[in-house]
C-alpha positions as CSV (number, residue, x, y, z in Angstrom):
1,X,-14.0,-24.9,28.5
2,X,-14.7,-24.5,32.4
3,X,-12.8,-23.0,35.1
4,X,-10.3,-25.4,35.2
5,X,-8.7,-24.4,31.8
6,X,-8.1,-21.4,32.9
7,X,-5.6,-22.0,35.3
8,X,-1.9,-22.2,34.2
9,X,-1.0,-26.2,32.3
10,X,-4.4,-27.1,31.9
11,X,-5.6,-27.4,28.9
12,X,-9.2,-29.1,27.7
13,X,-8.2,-32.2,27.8
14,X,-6.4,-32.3,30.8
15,X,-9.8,-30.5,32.8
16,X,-11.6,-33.0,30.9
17,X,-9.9,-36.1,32.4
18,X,-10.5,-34.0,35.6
19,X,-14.0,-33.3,35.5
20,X,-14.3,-37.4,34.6
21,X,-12.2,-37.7,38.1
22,X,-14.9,-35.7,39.7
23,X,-12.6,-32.4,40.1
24,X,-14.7,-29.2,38.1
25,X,-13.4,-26.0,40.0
26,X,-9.7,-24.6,41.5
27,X,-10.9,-25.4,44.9
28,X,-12.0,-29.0,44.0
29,X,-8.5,-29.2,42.3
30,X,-6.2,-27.4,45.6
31,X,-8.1,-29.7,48.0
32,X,-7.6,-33.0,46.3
33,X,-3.6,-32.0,46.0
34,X,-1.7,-32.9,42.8
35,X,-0.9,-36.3,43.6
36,X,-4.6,-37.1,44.6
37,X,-5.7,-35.7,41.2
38,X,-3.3,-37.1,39.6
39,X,-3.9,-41.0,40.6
40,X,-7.5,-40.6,40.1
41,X,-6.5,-39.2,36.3
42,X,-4.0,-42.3,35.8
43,X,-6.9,-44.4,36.7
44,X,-9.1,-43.1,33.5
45,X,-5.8,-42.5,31.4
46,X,-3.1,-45.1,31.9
47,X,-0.2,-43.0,30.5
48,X,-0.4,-39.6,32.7
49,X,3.0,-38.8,33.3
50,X,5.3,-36.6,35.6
51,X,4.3,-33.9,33.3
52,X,1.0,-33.6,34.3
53,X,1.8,-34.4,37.8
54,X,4.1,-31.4,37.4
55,X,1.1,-29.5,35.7
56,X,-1.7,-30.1,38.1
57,X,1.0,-28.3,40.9
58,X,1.6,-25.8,38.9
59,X,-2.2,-25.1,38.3
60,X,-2.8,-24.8,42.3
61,X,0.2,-23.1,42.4
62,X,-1.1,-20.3,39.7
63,X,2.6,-21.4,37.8
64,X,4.0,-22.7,35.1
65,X,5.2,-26.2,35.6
66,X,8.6,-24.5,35.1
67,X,8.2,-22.5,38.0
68,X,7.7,-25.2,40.5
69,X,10.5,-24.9,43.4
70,X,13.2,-28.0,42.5
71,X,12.3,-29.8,46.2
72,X,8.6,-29.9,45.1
73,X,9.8,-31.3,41.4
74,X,12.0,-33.9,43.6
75,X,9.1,-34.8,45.6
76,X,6.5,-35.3,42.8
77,X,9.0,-37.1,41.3
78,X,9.5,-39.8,43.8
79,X,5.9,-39.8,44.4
80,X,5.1,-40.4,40.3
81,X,8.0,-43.3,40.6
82,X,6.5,-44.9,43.3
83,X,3.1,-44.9,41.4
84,X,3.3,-45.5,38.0
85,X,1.7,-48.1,36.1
């Protein structure tokens, strides 16, 4: 396991899916943003859902997903309805 595992929500294989999206390290991950991270994830794993959206903001964050204020959950939301497959 790298770096990325040791942030909160991500486990291996969600830093794996990452690293295959080109994202190894926190910085790589708080630059691309959460949605950013999250299409190029949907585009190597067809069924990423909100949960990891919610996840991989949580991780930049340094929160559980849980934690996330509820007008960032309502905007990841909309954003994950608008683009999934």
């Amino acid at each position: 396991m790298g770096e990325l595992s040791k942030l909160p929500n991500i486990g291996s294989t969600v830093e794996e899916q990452l690293n295959q999206a080109g994202i190894f390290t926190p910085e790589d991950l708080k630059s691309a943003g959460a949605e950013n991270a999250w299409l190029k994830i949907q585009q190597i794993d067809s069924s990423a859902c909100i949960h990891r959206l919610l996840a991989l903001e949580g991780a930049i964050r340094g929160v559980k997903k849980t934690m996330l204020p509820e007008e960032r959950k309502a905007e990841l939301k909309e954003f994950y309805n608008k683009h999934k497959l």
